[in-house]
Every structure is written in structure tokens, then in C-alpha cells.
N, C-alpha and C positions, 0 to 999 in steps of 0.2 A: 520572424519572431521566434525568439529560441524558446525551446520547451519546458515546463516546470511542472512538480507535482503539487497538487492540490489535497492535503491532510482534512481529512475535515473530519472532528472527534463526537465523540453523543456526549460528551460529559469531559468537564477537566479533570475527572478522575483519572483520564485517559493521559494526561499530558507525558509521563513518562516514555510510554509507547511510543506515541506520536514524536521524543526527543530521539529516540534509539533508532527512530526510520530516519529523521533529521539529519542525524551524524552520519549516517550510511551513503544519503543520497547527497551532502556535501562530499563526502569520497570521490564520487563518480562525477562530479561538475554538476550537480544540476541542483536548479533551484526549487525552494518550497514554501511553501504558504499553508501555515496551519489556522483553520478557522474550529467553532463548536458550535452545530445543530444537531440537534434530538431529530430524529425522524419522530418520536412517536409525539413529544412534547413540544416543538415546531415544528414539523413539517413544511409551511410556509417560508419561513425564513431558508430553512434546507433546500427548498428548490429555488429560492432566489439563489444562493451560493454557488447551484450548480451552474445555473443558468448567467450569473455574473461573468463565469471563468471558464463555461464550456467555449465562449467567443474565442480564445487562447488554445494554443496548442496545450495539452494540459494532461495528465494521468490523474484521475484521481486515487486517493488509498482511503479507505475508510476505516474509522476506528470504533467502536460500539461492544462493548460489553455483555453480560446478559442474556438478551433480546435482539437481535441484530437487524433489525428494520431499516439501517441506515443505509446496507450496501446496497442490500433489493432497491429499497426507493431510487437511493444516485443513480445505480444503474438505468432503472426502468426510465428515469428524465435526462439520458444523455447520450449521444453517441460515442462519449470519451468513454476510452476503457479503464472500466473501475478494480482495485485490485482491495476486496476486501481483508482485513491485518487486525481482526479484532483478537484481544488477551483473551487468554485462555484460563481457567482455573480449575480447583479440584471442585469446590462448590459442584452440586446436582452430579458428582462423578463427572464431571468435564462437560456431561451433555448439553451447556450450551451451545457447543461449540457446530449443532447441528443446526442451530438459526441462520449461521452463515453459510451452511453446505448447502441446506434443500430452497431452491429457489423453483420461482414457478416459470413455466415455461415463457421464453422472450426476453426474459431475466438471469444475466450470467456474467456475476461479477466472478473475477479467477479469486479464490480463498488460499492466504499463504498465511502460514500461522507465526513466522519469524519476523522482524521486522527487518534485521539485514537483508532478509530473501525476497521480503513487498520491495524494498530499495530498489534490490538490486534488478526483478522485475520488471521495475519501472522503470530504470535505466536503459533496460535491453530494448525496452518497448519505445524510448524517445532515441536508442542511438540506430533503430532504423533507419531514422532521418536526419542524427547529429554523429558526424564521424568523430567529433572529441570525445563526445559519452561513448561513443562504439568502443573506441582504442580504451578508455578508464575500465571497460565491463572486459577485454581480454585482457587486460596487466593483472587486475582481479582474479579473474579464473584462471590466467597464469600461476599468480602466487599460489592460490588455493593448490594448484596441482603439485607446484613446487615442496607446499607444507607435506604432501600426503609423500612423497617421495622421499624427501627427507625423515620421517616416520617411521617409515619402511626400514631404510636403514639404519636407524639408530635401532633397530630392533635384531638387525641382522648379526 
């Protein structure tokens, strides 16, 4: 069963986000499924989501705004590793962005604030086990090094 990431947002306010990790992890071959549970406002339905698709080889990426209760939960109902990707804003001086940091212990979703970087994340984490994602994640950090080199010398 080939491996896919599982988006699952607190709100369609999210859908943006959740589009920009889309494109990124269609780059890399891998497939995605975006669903929308509130952790705080369904809960129930949130942990059937997980519980539907943790059967699958699966990454989850979580998206949550705000309040970020959504990665803690997925996490804490799953052995899939979850890659929390919630937006960020100037709102409260950024400090929401410490609901996704401090988890409590037994709880450790990895926090990436980009979403080409949750993608990309999650690629490296499914091409453990898929050598076509493996080879898409070095052509990637190939170019990437390519771009900084070439940089370099347009500067030189």
C-alpha cells in the first residue's frame, strides 16, 4: 500500500495552507487527503478521521490556527507521525504559535511552520520506505543546493 499524507484542517479558513502543502507534496509523488475537524469543536469526529486512516500507511499534517489542540490530540490518538503546519500571524505578537510548540509529555508532534517544509517532511518520512519519493526528495535538495550556488556566483 503506497503511502499518502493525511491534511486534516480545524477550519476551512485553513484551506489555503492546507493548498500550498497540496502542491508541494504532489512535487514529490505522494498522495493527499484533506479532511476538516476542530479538535476543540468535534473532537469525536477528529478522532474517527484518525482512526479511519491511521489503518494506511499514512503522515498526518495538521493545520489549526489560534489554538492548536488539533496536533496534540491527532498525535496523542495515533502511532502515525504527525507533522503539525499551523499559520502563523502577527495577531497576540505571533504567540500563538506556542500552542503548537509546548506539548505535554508522550505528546510530540514535529512543528514546521512552512508548508513546502511540512511537504517536504513528509516525504522524507514516506521515502524511508518508497524509493520513488526518496529519489523526488534528492532531485529537490539537489536543485535547492544548485539554486544557492548559483547565487553565489551571480554575486561574485
Amino acid at each position: 500500500m503506497k503511502a499518502k499524507v493525511v491534511i486534516i484542517m480545524g477550519s476551512k479558513a485553513d484551506l489555503d495552507w492546507a493548498s500550498q502543502i497540496t502542491k508541494a507534496l504532489k512535487d514529490f509523488g505522494v498522495e493527499s487527503v484533506t479532511r476538516i475537524a476542530s479538535a476543540h469543536k468535534v473532537p469525536l469526529k477528529c478522532y474517527d478521521i484518525i482512526k479511519e486512516y491511521e489503518k494506511e500507511n499514512v503522515v498526518f499534517i495538521t493545520i489549526a490556527g489560534m489554538s492548536n489542540a488539533l496536533s496534540g490530540f491527532t498525535d496523542a490518538q495515533t502511532h502515525c507521525p504527525v507533522i503539525a503546519c499551523s499559520p502563523y500571524s502577527d495577531k497576540f505578537a505571533g504567540a500563538d504559535i506556542f500552542s503548537s510548540l509546548r506539548m505535554p509529555s508522550g505528546v510530540a508532534p514535529l512543528t514546521i511552520l512552512s508548508p513546502e517544509n511540512a511537504a517536504l517532511a513528509a516525504a522524507k518520512i514516506i521515502g524511508l520506505s518508497d524509493i520513488e519519493v526518496r529519489q523526488k526528495v534528492f532531485l529537490y535538495q539537489e536543485k535547492k543546493r544548485v539554486e544557492v550556488d548559483e547565487a553565489d556566483k551571480s554575486i561574485q
